[in-house]
C-alpha positions as CSV (number, residue, x, y, z in Angstrom):
1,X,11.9,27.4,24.5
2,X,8.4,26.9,26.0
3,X,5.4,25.5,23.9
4,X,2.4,23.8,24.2
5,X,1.5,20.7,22.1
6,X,-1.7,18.5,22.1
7,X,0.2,14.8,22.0
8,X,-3.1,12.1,22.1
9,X,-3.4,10.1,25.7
10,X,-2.1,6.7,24.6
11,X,1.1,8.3,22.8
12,X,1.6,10.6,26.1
13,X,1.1,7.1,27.8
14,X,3.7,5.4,25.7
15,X,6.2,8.5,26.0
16,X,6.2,8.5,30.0
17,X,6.6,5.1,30.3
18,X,9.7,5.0,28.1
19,X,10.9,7.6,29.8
20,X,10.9,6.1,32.9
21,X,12.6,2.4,31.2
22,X,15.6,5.0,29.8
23,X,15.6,7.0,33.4
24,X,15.4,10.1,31.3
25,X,13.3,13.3,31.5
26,X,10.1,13.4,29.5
27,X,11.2,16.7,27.8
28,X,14.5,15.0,26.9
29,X,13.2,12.2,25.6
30,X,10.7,14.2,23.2
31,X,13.4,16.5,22.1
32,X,16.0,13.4,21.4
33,X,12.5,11.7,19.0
34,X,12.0,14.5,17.4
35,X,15.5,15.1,15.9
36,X,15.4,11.7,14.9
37,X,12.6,12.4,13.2
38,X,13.2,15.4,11.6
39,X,16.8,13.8,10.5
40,X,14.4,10.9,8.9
41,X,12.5,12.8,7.4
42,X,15.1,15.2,5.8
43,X,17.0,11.7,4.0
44,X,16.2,11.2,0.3
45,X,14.3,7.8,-0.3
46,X,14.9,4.9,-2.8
47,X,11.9,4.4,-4.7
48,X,12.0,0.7,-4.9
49,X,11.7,-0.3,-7.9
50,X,8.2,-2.5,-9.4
51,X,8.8,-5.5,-10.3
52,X,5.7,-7.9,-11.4
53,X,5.6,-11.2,-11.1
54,X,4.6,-13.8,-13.2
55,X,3.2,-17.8,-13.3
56,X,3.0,-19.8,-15.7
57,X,-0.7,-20.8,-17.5
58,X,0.0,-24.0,-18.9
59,X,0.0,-24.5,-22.5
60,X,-3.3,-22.4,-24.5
61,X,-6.1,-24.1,-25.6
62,X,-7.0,-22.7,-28.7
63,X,-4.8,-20.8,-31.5
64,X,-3.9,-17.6,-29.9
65,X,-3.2,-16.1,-33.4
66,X,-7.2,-16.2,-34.2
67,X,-8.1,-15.2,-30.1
68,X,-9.3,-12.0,-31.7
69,X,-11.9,-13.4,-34.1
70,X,-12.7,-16.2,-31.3
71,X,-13.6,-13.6,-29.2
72,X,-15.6,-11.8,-31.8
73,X,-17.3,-15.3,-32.1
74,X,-17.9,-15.6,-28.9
75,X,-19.5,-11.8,-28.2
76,X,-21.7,-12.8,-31.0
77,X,-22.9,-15.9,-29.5
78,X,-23.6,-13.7,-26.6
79,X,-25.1,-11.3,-28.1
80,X,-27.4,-13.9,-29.9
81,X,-28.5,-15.1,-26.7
82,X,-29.6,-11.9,-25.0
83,X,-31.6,-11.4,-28.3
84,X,-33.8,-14.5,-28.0
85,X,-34.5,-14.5,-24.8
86,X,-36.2,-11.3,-25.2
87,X,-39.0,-12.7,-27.3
């Protein structure tokens, strides 16, 4: 079967010469990529699965049981701040 297909310069390029290297017709070549692509493209893939990784921090500096009210603190402080440098 005959049909016409726009294939971009460099991979037309690339095609020929590898034709040439194998000693095989361009037509031949394209037909023998393109089942390997289609077979590719046709097998199920593995998700691999996510896997995070971690450092170490070092030892905390403060009580991480109160981190909550230190941050409340902290927001405060902030907030404090913003407040009198506006007068």
């Amino acid at each position: 079967m005959r049909t016409t297909v726009r294939i971009d310069d460099d991979l037309m390029a690339d095609l020929k010469q590898r034709a040439q290297t194998e000693q095989v017709s361009l037509t031949r070549l394209i037909n023998r990529l393109l089942r390997i692509g289609i077979k590719e493209s046709q097998k199920p893939r593995r998700k691999r699965r996510f896997r995070q990784r971690t450092f170490p921090m070092g030892q905390p500096r403060l009580d991480l049981h109160k981190a909550l009210t230190r941050a409340d603190e902290l927001e405060d402080e902030e907030i404090l701040r913003k407040l009198a440098m506006r007068k």
